[in-house]
N, C-alpha and C positions, 0 to 999 in steps of 0.2 A: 550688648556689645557697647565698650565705649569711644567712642571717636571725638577725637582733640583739634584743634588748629591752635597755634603757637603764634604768639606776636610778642613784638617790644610794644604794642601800645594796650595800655592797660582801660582802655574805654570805650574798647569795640560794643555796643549793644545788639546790632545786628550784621549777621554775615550776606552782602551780597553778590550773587552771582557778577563775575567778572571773567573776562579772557586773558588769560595767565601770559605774562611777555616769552613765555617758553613754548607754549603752545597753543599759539596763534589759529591755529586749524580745527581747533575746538569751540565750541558754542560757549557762551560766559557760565561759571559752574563754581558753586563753595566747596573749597579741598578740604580734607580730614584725613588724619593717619589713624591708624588702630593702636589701641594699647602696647601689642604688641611691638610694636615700631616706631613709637613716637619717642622713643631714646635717640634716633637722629635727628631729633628737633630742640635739643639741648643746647643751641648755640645759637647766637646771635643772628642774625636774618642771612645778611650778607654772605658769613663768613663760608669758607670752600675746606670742603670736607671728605675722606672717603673711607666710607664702613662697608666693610667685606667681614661676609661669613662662612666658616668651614662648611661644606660641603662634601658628598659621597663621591661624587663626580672630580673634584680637585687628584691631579695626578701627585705622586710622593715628591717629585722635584719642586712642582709649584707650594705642595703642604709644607715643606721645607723651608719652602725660601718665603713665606709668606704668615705661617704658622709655627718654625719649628723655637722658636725660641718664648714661645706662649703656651700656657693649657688655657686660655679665653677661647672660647670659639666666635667671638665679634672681634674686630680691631676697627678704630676710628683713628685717622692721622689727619690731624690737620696744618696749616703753617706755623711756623712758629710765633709770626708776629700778631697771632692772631690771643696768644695767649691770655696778656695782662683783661681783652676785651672780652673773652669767655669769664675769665675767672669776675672781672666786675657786672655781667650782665645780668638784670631781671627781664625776666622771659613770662610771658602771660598763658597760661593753660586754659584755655579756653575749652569747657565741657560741652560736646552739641549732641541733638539726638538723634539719632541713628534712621529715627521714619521714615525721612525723605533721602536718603543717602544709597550708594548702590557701589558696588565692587566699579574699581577703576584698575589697580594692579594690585591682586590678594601676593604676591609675593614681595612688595614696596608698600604693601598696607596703605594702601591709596585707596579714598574712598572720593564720591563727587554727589553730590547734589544740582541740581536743575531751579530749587526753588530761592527763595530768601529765608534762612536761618537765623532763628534769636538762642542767643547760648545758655545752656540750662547753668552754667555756673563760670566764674573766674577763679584760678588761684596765682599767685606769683610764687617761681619757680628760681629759687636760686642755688646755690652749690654745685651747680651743673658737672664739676670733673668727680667730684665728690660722690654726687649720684649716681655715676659713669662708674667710675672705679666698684662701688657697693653693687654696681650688677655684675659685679665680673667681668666687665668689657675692659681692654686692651687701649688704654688712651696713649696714642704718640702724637708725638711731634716732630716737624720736620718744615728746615728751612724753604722749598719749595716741593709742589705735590706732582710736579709735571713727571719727574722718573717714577712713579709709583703707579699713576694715570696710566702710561702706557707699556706698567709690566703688567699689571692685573687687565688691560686691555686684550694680551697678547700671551694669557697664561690659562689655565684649566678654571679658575674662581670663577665662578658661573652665582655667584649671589653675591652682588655687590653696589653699590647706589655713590655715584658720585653728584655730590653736590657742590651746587653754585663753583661751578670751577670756572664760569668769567670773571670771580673776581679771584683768584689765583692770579701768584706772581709769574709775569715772563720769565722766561727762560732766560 
């Protein structure tokens, strides 16, 4: 299995356990996404993003309103002024190994470790929309995420990951 952690700094040599400003309630722990899902770490640290996927469970009003004008079965929409900082960003793939690592959310490909992690490899990651698009994922755009936040809040999409949405624009 391969599991990744993403940064802007290109000099991390070891990953150590810390306590994430999001989740305060947890012991200090090094995060890793899985292969599979590490397509939402294509963007800059900061930036506020939300990837939704089709689902058996989505009712045809919400497939419709959320799906019908795509055959992608991922969509990521992010701000718009977040644009020019995606398309210039180097992103760090950080390869780590899997030994000490344990399921944290197998549907968010969230993995955690307990120990200190040294990374089996670096690479730098750029073309990021470029990438997006060659997987067949659904890239938009849009001038704020808050109307989006709470239709898929308040709709049947039951597989969906919003991120970093404090740094989202007010309303």
């Amino acid at each position: 299995m391969h599991l990744y952690h993403f940064s802007e700094d290109p000099t991390i040599e070891v990953f150590h356990p810390r306590v994430k400003h999001s989740r305060t309630d947890m012991p200090p722990v090094v995060w890793a996404i899985d292969q599979e899902h590490a397509f939402t770490f294509y963007f800059p640290r900061n930036c506020p993003r939300i990837v939704y996927k089709k689902s058996d469970e989505i009712n045809e009003q919400d497939y419709q309103k959320f799906f019908g004008l795509t055959i992608s079965d991922i969509v990521i929409t992010v701000e718009t002024n977040w644009y020019e900082a995606i398309k210039e960003a180097t992103l760090y793939r950080y390869t780590l190994p899997s030994t000490t690592f344990e399921v944290f959310d197998e549907t968010a490909g969230y993995y955690i470790s307990y120990q200190t992690v040294e990374p089996l490899q670096m690479d730098p990651i750029t073309d990021h929309l470029e990438r997006l698009m060659d997987m067949n994922i659904d890239v938009r755009f849009t001038p704020n995420l808050h109307p989006l936040r709470e239709a898929i809040l308040n709709s049947t999409v039951n597989d969906f990951g919003i991120h970093r949405f404090n740094q989202a624009k007010s309303l």
